[in-house]
C-alpha positions in Angstrom: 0.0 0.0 0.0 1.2 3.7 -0.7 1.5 5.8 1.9 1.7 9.5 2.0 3.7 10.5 5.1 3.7 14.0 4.5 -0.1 13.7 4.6 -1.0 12.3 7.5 0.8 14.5 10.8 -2.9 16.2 11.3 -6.3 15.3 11.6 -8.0 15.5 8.3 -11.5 16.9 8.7 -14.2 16.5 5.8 -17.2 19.6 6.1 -19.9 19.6 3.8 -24.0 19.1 3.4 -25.1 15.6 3.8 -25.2 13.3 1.0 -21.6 14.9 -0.3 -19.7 11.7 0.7 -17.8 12.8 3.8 -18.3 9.2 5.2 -18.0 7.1 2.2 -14.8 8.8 1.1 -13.3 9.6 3.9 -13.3 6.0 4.6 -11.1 5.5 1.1 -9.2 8.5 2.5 -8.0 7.6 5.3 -7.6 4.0 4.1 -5.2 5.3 1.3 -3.2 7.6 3.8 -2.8 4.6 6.2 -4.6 6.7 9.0 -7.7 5.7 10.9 -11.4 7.0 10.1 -13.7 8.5 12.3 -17.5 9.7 11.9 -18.4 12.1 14.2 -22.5 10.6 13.8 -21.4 7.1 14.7 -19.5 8.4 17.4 -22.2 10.7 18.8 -24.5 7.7 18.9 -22.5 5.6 20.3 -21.7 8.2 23.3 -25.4 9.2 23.5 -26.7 5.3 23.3 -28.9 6.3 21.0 -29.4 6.7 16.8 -29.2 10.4 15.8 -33.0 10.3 14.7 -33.8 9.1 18.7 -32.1 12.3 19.8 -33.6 14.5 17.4 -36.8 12.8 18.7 -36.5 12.8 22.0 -34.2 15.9 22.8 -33.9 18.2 19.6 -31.5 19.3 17.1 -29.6 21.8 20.1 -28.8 18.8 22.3 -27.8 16.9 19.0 -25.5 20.2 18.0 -24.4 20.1 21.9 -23.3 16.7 21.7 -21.7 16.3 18.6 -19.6 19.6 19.4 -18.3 17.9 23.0 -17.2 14.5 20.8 -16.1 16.2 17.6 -13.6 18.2 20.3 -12.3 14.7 22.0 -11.9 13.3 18.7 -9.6 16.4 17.7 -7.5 15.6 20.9 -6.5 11.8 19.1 -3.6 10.7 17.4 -4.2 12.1 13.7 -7.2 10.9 11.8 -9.8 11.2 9.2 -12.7 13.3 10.5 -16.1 13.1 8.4 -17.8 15.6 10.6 -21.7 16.2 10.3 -23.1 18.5 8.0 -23.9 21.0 10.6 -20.7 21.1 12.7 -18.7 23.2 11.2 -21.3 25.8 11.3 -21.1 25.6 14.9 -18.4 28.4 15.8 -16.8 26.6 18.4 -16.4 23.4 16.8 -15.2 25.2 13.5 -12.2 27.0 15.7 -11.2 23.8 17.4 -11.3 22.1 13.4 -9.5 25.1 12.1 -6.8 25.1 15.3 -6.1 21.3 15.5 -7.0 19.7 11.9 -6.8 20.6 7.8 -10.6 21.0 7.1 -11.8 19.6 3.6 -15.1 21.1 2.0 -16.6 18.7 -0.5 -19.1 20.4 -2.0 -21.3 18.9 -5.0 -24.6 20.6 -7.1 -27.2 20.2 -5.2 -29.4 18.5 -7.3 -26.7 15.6 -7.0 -27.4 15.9 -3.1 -30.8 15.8 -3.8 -30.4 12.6 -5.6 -28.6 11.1 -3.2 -30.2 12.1 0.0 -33.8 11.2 -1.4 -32.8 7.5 -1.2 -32.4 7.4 2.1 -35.2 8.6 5.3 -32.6 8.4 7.9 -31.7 11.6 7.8 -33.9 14.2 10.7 -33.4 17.2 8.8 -35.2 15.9 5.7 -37.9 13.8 7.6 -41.5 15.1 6.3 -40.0 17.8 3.7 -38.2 18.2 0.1 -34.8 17.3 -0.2 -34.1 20.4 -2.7 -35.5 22.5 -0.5 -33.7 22.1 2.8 -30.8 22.0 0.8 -31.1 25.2 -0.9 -32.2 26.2 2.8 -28.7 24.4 4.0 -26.3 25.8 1.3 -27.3 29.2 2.3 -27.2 29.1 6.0 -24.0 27.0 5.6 -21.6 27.9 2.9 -20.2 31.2 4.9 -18.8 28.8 6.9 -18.0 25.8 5.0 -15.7 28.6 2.9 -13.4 28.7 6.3 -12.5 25.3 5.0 -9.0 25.4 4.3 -9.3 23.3 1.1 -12.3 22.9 -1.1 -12.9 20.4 -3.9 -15.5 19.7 -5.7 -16.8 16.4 -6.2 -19.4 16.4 -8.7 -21.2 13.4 -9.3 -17.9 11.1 -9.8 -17.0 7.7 -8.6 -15.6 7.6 -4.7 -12.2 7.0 -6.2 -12.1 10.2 -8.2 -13.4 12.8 -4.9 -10.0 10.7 -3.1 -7.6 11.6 -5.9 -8.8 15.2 -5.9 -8.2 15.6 -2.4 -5.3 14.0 -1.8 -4.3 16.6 -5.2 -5.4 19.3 -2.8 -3.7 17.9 0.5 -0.6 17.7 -1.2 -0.7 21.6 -2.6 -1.9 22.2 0.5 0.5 25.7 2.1 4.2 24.4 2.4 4.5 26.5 5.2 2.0 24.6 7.3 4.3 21.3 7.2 7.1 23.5 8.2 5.6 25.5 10.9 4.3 21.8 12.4 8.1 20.3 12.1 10.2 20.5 15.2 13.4 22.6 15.3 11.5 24.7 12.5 10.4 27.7 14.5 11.6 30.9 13.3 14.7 32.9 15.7 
């Protein structure tokens, strides 16, 4: 297996609205950069005891947003990983400091009628239960893309095999500010 040392010294966190693939190819992501994947959802349900749709049920979308802030902020504190973060945490401004302070944040973004497309296939998201994919979209991308543009990197993914959304970040990763790797390198720091 290839492995991109230079890549994988930091937490690699992937923002975007659901249905972009932050799970799916951040699994391939970190599998190609020999690093470990989280999901902050599976990890906020397993900490809770509960699916994400139970605690939208049972204590609303601000304890969900509470909860995945507190784990999204011990994940950060592990050995380097790949992040897929929910699609509303890095609107959070606290979780998008501690993202932006201890990881590189990764924006995939895709047309929304591909979201659409995708997210329509499943009911197992909260947000959408009872209303039109498009339309909380729309409603998402404009609430959410002032902050998803903090993102340090952004790549589009279109409506492309897994493979190809992996190649174009590890294209961006590797572009990525030289000055970053050098600033994080011991004996580096400036006189």
């Amino acid at each position: 297996m290839t492995t991109f040392p230079d890549l994988n010294h930091k937490t690699i966190a992937l923002v975007g609205l659901m249905g972009v693939g932050k799970s799916s190819v951040g699994r391939r992501l970190a599998t190609v950069l020999g690093m470990p994947f989280r999901d902050a959802d599976v990890e906020v349900e397993a900490a809770a005891g509960r699916s994400i749709p139970e605690i939208f049920q049972q204590f609303g979308e601000p304890a969900f947003r509470d909860g995945e802030r507190r784990v999204i902020a011990r994940l950060l504190d592990e050995p380097a990983h790949v992040l897929a973060t929910g699609g509303g945490a890095f609107v959070n401004p606290e979780t998008r400091r501690l993202i932006k302070d201890k990881a590189i944040s990764v924006w995939l973004k895709a047309d929304l009628e591909v979201l659409a497309r995708r997210v329509g296939r499943k009911d197992t998201r909260p947000l959408l239960t009872g209303r039109d994919p498009m339309e909380v979209l729309r409603q998402h991308a404009a609430d959410r893309y002032g902050a998803y543009g903090e993102a340090d990197i952004i790549v589009e993914t279109g409506d492309t095999p897994h493979h190809v959304a992996v190649d174009a970040i590890l294209r961006a990763l590797s572009a990525y500010p030289p000055q970053m790797a050098a600033a994080d390198a011991p004996g580096d720091a400036a006189e």
